[in-house]
C-alpha positions in Angstrom: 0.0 0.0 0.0 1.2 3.3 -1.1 1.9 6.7 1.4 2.2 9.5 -1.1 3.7 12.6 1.1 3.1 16.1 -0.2 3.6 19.2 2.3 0.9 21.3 0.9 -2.5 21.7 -0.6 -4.1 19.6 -3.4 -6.0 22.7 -5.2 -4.0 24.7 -7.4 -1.3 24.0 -9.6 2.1 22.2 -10.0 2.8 19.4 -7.6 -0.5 20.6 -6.1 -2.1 19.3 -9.5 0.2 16.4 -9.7 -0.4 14.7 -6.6 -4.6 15.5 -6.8 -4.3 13.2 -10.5 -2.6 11.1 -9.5 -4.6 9.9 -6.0 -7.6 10.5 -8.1 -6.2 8.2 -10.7 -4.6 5.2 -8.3 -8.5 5.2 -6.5 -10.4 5.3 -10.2 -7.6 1.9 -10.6 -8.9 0.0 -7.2 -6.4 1.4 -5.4 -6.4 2.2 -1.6 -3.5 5.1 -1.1 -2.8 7.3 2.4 -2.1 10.9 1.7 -0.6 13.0 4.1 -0.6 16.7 3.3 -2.2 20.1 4.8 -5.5 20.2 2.4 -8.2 22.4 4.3 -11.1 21.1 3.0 -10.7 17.4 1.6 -14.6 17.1 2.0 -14.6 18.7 -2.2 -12.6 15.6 -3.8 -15.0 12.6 -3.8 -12.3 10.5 -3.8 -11.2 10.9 -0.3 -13.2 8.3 2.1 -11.6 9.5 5.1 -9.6 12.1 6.6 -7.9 12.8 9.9 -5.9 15.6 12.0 -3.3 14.8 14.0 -3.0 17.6 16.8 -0.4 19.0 18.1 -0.9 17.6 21.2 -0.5 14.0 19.9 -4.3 13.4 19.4 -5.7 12.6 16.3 -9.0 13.3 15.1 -11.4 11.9 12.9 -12.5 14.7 10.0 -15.2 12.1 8.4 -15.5 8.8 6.8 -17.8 8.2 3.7 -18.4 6.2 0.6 -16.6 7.3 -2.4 -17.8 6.3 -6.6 -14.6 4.8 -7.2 -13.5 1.2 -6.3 -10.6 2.4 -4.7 -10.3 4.9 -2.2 -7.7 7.7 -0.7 -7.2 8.1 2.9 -6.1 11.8 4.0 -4.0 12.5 7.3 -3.1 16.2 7.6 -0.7 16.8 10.6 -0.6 20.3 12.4 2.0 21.8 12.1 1.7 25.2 13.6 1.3 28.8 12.4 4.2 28.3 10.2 4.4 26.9 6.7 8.1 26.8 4.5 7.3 27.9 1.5 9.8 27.9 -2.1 7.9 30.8 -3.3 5.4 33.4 -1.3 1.7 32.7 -1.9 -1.2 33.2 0.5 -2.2 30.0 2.0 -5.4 29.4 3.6 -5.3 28.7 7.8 -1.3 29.6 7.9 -0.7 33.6 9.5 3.3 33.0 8.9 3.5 31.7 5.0 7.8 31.7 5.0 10.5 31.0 2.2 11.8 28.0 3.6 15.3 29.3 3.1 14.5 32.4 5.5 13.4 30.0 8.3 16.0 29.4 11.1 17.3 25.8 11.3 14.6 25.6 15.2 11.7 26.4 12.8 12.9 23.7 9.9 13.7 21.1 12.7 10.4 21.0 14.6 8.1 20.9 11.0 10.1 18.2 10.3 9.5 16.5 13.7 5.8 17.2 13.5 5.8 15.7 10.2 7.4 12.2 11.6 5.5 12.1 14.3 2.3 11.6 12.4 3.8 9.3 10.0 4.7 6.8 12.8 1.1 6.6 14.0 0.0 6.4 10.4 2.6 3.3 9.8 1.5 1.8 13.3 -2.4 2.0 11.9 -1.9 0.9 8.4 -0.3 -1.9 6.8 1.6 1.1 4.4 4.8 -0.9 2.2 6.1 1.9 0.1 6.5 5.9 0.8 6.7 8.8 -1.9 7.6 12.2 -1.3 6.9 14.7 -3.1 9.9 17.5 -4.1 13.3 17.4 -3.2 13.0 19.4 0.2 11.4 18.7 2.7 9.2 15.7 3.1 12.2 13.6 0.9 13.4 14.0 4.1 10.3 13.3 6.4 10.8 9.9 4.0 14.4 9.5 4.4 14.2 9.3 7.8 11.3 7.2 8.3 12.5 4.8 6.2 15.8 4.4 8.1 13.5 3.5 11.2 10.9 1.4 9.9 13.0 -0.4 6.4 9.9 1.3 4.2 11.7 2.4 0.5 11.3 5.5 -1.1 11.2 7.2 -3.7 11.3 11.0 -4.4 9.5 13.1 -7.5 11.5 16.2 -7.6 9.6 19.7 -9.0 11.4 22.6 -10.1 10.3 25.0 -7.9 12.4 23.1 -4.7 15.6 22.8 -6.6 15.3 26.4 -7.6 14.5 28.6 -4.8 15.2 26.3 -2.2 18.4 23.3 -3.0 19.9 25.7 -5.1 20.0 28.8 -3.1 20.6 27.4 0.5 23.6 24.6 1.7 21.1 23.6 4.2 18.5 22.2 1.7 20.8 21.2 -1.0 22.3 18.6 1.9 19.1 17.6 2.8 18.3 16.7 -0.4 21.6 15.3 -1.5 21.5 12.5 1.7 17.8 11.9 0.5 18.4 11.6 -3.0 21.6 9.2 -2.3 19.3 6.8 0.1 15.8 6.9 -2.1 15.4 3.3 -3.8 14.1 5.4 -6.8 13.5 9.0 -8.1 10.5 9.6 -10.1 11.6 12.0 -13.0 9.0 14.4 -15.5 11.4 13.9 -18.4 14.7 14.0 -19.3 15.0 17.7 -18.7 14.3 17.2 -15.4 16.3 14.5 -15.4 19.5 16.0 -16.6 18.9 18.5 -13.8 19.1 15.8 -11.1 22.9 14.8 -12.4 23.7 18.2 -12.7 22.9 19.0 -9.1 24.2 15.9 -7.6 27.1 14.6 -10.0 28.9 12.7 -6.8 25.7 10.3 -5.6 26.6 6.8 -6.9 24.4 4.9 -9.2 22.2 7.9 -8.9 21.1 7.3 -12.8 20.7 3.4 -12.3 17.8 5.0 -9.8 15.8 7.4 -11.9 13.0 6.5 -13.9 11.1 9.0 -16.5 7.0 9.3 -15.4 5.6 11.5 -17.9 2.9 14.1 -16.8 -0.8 13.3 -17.7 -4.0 15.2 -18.6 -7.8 13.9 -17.1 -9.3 13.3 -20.4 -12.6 12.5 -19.0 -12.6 16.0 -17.4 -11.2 18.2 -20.3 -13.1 17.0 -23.4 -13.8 18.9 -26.8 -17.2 20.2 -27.7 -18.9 22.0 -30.6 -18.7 25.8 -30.9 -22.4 25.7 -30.7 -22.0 24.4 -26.8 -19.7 26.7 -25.5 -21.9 29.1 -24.3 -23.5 26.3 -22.1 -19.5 25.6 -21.1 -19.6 29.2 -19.8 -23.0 29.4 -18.2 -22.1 26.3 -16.0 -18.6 28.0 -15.3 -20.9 30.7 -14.2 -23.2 28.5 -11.9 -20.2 27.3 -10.2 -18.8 30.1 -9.5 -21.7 31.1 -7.5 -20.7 32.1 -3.7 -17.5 32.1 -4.4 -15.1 34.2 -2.5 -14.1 37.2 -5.1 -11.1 39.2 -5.6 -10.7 42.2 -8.0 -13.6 45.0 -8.5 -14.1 46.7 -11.6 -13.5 50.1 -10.2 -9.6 49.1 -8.9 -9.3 48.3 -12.5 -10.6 51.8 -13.5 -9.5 54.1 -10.9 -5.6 52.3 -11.7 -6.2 53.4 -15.4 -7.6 56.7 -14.4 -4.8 57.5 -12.3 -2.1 56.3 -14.4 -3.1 58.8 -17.2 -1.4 61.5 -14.7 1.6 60.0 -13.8 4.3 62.5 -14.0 7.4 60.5 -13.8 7.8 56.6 -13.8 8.8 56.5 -9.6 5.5 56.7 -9.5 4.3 53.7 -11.0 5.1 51.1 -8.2 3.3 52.9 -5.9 0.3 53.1 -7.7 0.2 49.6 -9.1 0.6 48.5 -5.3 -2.2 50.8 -4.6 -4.8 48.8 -6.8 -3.2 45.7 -5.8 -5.1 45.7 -2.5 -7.8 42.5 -2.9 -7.8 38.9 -2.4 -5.8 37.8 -5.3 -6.7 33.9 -5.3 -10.0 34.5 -6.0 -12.3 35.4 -9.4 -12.6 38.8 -9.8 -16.0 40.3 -8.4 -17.1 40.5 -12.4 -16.0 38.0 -13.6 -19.8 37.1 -14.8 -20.1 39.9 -16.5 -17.0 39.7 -17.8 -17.4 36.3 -19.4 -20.6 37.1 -20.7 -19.6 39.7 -22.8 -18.2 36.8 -24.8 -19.5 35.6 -28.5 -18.6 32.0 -27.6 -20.0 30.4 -30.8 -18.4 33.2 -33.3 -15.6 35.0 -31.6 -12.5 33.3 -31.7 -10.7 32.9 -28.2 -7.0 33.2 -27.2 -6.2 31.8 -23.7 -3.3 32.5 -21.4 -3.3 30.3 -18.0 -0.6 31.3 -15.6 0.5 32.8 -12.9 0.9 36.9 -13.4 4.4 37.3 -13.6 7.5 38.2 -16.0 9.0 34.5 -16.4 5.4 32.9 -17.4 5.2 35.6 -20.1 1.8 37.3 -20.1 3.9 40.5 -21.4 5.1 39.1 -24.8 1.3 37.9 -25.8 0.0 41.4 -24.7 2.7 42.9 -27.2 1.9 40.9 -29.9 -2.1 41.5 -29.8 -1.7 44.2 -32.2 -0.5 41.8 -35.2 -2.7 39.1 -33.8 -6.0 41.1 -33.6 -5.1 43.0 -36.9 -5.0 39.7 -38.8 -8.2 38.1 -36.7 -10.3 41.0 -35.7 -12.6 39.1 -34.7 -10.4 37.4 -31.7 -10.0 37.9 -28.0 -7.4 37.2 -25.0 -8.6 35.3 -22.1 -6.1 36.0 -19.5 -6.9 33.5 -16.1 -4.8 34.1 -13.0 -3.4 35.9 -10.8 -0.3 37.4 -9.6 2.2 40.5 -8.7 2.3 42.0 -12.6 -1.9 41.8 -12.9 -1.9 45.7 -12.6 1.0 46.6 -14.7 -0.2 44.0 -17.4 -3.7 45.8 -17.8 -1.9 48.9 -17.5 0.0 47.7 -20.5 -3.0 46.9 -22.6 -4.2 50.0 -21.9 -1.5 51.8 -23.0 -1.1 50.0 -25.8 -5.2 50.5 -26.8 -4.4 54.4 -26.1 -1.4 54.8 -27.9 0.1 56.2 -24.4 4.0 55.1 -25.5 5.7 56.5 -23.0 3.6 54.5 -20.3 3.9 51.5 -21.7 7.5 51.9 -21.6 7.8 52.8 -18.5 6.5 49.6 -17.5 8.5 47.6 -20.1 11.7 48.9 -18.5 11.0 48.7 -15.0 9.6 45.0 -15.9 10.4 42.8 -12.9 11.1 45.6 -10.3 7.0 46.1 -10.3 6.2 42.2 -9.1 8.6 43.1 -6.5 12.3 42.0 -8.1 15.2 43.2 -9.6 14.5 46.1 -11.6 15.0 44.1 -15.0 13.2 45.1 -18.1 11.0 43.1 -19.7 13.5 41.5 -22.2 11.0 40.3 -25.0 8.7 42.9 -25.2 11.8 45.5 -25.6 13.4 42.9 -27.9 10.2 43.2 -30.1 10.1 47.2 -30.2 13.7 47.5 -31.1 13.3 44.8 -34.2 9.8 47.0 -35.1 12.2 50.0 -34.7 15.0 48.8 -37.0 12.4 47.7 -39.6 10.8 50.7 -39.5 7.5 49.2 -38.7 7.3 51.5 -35.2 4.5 53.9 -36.2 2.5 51.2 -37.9 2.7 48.9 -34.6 1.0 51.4 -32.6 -1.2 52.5 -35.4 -2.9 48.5 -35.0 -2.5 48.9 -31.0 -4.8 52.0 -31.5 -7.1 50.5 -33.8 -7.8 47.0 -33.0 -6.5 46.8 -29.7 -9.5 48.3 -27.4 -9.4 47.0 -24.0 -12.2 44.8 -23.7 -11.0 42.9 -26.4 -8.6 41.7 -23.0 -10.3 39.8 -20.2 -8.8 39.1 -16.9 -10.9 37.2 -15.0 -8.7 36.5 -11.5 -8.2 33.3 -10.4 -9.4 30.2 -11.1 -9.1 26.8 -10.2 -8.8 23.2 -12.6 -12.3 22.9 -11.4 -13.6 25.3 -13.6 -10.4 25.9 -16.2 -12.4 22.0 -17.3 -14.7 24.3 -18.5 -12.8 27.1 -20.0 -10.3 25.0 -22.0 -13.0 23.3 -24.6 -14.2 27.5 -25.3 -11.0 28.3 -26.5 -9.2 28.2 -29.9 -5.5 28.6 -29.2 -3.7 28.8 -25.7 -0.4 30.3 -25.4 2.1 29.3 -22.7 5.4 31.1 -23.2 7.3 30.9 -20.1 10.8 32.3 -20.1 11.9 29.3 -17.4 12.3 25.9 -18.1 9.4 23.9 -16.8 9.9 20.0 -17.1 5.8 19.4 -18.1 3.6 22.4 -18.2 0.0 20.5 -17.5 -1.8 23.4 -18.5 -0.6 22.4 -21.9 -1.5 19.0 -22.2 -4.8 20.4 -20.9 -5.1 22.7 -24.0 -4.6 19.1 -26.3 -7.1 16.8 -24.4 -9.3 19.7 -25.0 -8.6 20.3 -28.6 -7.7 24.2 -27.8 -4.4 24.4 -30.0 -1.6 24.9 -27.7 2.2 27.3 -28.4 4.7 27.0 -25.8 8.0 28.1 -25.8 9.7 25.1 -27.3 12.2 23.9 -24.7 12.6 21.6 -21.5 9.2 20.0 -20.7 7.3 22.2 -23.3 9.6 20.8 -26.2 9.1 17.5 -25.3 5.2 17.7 -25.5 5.5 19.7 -28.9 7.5 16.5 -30.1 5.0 14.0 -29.1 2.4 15.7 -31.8 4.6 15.1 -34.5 2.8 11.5 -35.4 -0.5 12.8 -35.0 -0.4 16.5 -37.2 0.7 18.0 -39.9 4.6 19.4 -40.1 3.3 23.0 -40.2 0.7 22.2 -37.4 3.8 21.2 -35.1 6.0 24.1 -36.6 3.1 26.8 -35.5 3.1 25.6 -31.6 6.9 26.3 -31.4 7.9 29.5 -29.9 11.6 30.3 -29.8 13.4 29.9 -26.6 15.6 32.9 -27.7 14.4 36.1 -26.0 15.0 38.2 -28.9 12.1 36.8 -30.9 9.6 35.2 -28.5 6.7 38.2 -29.1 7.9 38.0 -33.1 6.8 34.1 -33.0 3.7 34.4 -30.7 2.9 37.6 -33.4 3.4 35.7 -36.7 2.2 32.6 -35.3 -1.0 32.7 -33.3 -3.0 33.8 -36.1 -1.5 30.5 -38.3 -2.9 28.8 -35.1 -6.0 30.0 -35.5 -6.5 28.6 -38.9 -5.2 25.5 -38.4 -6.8 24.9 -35.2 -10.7 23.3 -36.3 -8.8 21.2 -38.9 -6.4 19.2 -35.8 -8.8 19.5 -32.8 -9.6 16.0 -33.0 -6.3 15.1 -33.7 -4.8 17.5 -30.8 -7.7 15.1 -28.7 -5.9 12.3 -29.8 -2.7 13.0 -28.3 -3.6 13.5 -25.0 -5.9 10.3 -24.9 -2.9 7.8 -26.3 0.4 9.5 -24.3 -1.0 11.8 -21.4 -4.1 10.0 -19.8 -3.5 9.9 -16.1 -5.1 6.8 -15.8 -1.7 5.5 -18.1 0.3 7.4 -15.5 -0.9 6.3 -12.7 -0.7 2.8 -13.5 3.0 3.1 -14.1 3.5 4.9 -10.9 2.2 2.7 -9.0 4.1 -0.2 -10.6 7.2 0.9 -9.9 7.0 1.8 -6.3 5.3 -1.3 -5.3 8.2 -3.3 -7.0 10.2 -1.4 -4.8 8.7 -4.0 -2.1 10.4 -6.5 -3.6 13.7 -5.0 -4.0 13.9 -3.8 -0.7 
């Protein structure tokens, strides 16, 4: 029986995503799995049949027992922990007043969540006949892992994510031993790809047999959740989008939105941007914005056609380089729009951007381009592809007539934010749209938002390299060369908006001829059903060769 240990919430993205597919696949197989995590309300994912605390005080309590439509089931145990939660990257997290970059904890702090998190393991081991653990990431329940398995014999294995390695094993000695000793004693690392994979060796070139241990597990897609549909049912997509959003928590009001623009227009000298975009930045960010009804609504689902950008709101995920290509894009398609969903520290400055851009207000919008990452609260670095683009438009001699498009076809509902949303509803968004563009300026070993885009035939353009290649490549068989050639955006910064410009609208064409094939895929390569299987193969022949 298999204890899957993740540190934080199933909802959301990431290893969030991974570990919520792939419990919800292993139980949809027959399988009974224990996950041990901090998810707040487990109550929402019918395939959790029971779920239980364990106190600080050494109690545990029962949260509820039920039936679950599946013929397996998942068994949650979420220890407290305290007020504190380590963190790779700051995000608001539900129930936790100190949310902390794990590598500006002190060692006390890391010490005792670790503890905490042992300590309800053992009684979970001493309750359940549990054979095999996994921990999620490279820091910090690898260790939780390591460490148990010492006491008890149990192997282990370890799925590393990027975002550990990154802003935690990379950047602190302290995690980058932890994960070394964890790594060098795991029976098997899990692996999303050979980028990822070539990552691992890099990092940790002196662990023996360290590449007799890893094994590749693709990422996967629920294809019974995102599924195609006619242009004719979209609007019914929408309107039950609508109805579930009902109650909701909101976040963003359309008068911030206004009163940012309305204010920006007097702006005197770029200083003063920060200040204002912090200003408007003042709401509950993780949320849909208060609108967002109204918003979607406003939509001709059945005629319009719909570009889609999922992501969190900040310079490396690239919202910037599709804003500054809009003005080819909606030139050659006037009748298109941008969906943005998400949220994030550049929200402000990004509808600021379209703005300017709409008003023909230059020196605005490049007074955001060159303060770039210094208004999400970073180094003040500009905006690389976006002033890339304007200095090639510049050099051709193609400046005035840029703008000339921004002004004319670029009016600012035309671009719809919509705040945050979760995979719960983005099931319904994905099937409404034509083309989704994904060009991050990181490496990602498997974006899942883009194998999203191809179980629901919404043509998908990444920036081809790392994970994103590697899903481009697995097309090839199924579409035509220049169907595969239009999803690949250049991982050199000095053409990523000229791609997304002269590509998207080639997209668009070719995307009603290869939906079904786009479908097809994600069904034969990506179902998590496939995935899971796998996984769970090879940790419970890790039994056998402990």
């Amino acid at each position: 029986m298999i204890a899957i240990l993740h540190g934080y919430l199933l909802e959301g993205s990431g290893s969030n995503l991974w570990t919520r597919s792939i419990v919800r696949s292993l139980v949809r197989n027959g399988e009974t799995v224990h996950l041990m995590c901090q998810e707040n309300h487990p109550e929402i994912y019918d395939f959790i049949a029971e779920a239980y605390r364990y106190r600080l005080d050494g109690s545990v309590e029962t949260w509820f027992k039920r039936d679950v439509p599946y013929p397996g089931r998942c068994i949650l145990h979420k220890p407290e922990i305290g007020d504190t939660l380590p963190v790779y990257v700051w995000d608001h997290y539900e129930e936790f007043p100190n949310v902390v970059p794990m590598v500006e904890l002190p060692d006390e702090i890391i010490h005792q969540y670790l503890e905490l998190n042992k300590k309800a393991l053992r009684r979970i081991l001493e309750e359940h006949p549990i054979t095999v653990l996994h921990a999620n990431h490279a820091v910090l329940m690898s260790v939780v892992a390591m460490e148990i398995s010492r006491e008890r014999g149990i192997p282990y294995s370890i799925m590393p994510h990027g975002s550990a390695i990154e802003y935690a094993v990379k950047k602190d000695p302290r995690f980058f031993h932890h994960a070394r000793e964890a790594f060098r004693q795991a029976q098997r690392i899990l692996v999303i790809g050979k980028e990822m994979r070539s990552r691992v060796l890099q990092l940790f070139p002196d662990i023996p047999d360290l590449e007799r241990r890893l094994e590749e597990l693709n990422l996967g897609v629920d294809t019974q959740q995102f599924q195609p549909i006619e242009n004719n049912q979209r609007e019914g997509n929408i309107l039950r989008l609508i109805d579930r959003v009902k109650g909701y928590p909101r976040g963003k009001s359309p008068d911030q939105s206004q009163q940012l623009v309305q204010e920006a227009q007097h702006l005197q000298k770029p200083e003063g941007l920060k200040s204002l975009l912090q200003k408007y930045g003042q709401y509950t960010a993780k949320n849909p914005d208060r609108d967002v009804e109204a918003k979607l609504r406003s939509v001709d689902w059945s005629r319009e056609k719909i570009l889609l950008f999922v992501g969190r709101l900040i310079a490396s995920k690239g919202l910037q380089s599709i804003l500054a290509a809009l003005p080819e894009i909606f030139a050659t398609h006037p009748n298109s729009r941008l969906l943005v969903i998400g949220h994030g520290p550049l929200r402000e400055a990004m509808e600021l951007l379209v703005f300017a851009l709409s008003s023909g207000n230059r020196q605005l919008a490049e007074w955001i381009v060159n303060q770039g990452k210094a208004l999400e609260g970073g180094d003040p670095t500009p905006l690389i592809t976006v002033a890339n683009y304007w200095k090639w438009l510049q050099e051709r001699g193609e400046w005035e007539t840029y703008w000339k498009k921004a002004q004319q076809f670029m009016t600012p509902e035309r671009v719809i934010f919509t705040g945050y949303l979760t995979h719960a509803e983005l099931r319904f968004v994905f099937p409404c749209c034509d083309v989704a563009i994904f060009p991050s300026v990181v490496a990602e070993a498997g974006p899942l938002v883009f194998l999203e885009a191809l179980s629901s035939g919404c043509f998908p353009l990444g920036t081809y390299f790392a994970g994103m290649a590697a899903s481009i490549d697995s097309t090839a068989d199924y579409l035509p060369v220049d169907a595969v050639e239009a999803m690949k955006i250049r991982a050199d910064e000095r053409w990523t908006v000229h791609d997304i410009a002269q590509k998207a609208p080639r997209a668009l064409e070719l995307a009603p001829r290869v939906k079904t094939a786009l479908r097809q895929v994600a069904v034969d390569r990506y179902d998590w059903s496939r995935v899971a299987k796998r996984f769970s193969n090879l940790l419970h022949q890790l039994q056998y060769d402990a």
